[in-house]
C-alpha positions in Angstrom: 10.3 -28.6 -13.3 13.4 -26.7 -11.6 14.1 -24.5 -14.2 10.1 -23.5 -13.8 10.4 -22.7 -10.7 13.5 -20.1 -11.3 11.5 -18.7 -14.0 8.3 -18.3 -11.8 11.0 -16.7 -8.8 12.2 -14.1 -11.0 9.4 -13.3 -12.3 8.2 -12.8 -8.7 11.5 -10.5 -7.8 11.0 -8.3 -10.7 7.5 -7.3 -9.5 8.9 -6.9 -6.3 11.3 -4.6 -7.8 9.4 -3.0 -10.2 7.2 -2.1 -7.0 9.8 -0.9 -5.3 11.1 1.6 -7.5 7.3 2.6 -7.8 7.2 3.5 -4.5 10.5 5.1 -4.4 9.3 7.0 -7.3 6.1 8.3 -5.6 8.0 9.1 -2.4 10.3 11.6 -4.1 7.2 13.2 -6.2 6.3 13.8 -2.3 8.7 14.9 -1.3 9.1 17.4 -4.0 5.2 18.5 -3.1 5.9 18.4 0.6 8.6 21.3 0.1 6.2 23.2 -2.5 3.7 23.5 -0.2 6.0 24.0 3.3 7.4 27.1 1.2 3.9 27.8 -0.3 2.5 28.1 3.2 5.3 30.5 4.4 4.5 32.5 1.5 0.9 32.5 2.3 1.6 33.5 5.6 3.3 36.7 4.8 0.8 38.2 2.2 -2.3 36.9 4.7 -1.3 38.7 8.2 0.1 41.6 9.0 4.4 41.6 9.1 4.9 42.0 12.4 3.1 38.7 13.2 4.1 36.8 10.0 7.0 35.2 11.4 5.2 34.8 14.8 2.7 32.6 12.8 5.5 31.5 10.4 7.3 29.9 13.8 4.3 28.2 15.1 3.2 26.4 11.3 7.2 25.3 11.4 6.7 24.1 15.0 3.7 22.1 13.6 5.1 20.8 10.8 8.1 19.3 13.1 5.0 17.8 15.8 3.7 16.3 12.5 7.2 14.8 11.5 8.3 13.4 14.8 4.8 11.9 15.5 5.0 9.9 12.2 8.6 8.9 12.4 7.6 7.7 16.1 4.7 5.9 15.0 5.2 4.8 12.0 9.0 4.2 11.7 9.9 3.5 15.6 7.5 1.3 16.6 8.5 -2.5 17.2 
């Protein structure tokens, strides 16, 4: 009976683990997609208006992109 139990706990950590690497897995392919399109969009930005206001609009995507950041972090990492 004990040594059923030990089997059925690891069996329970190596899902947990197994999950966890998933997910670390799929944060860094986000992360890799998260820069593609943050230098993407700077691109776009620079063939779409007219160069003396690309980095005038180039500014104001960054500043949203750091409102974006900071509102997650607070909301979602911060909170207790």
């Amino acid at each position: 009976m004990d040594e059923d139990t030990v089997q059925e706990k690891d069996k329970i950590n190596n899902i947990k683990l197994f999950k966890t690497g998933t997910i670390l897995i799929l944060l860094l392919l986000l992360l890799l997609a998260s820069f593609s399109f943050y230098y993407g969009m700077h691109s776009a930005i620079g063939n779409l208006f007219n160069y003396q206001y690309s980095d005038l609009i180039g500014s104001i995507f960054d500043l949203a992109v750091i409102m974006a950041v900071l509102y997650i972090v607070g909301e979602f990492f911060l909170k207790k």
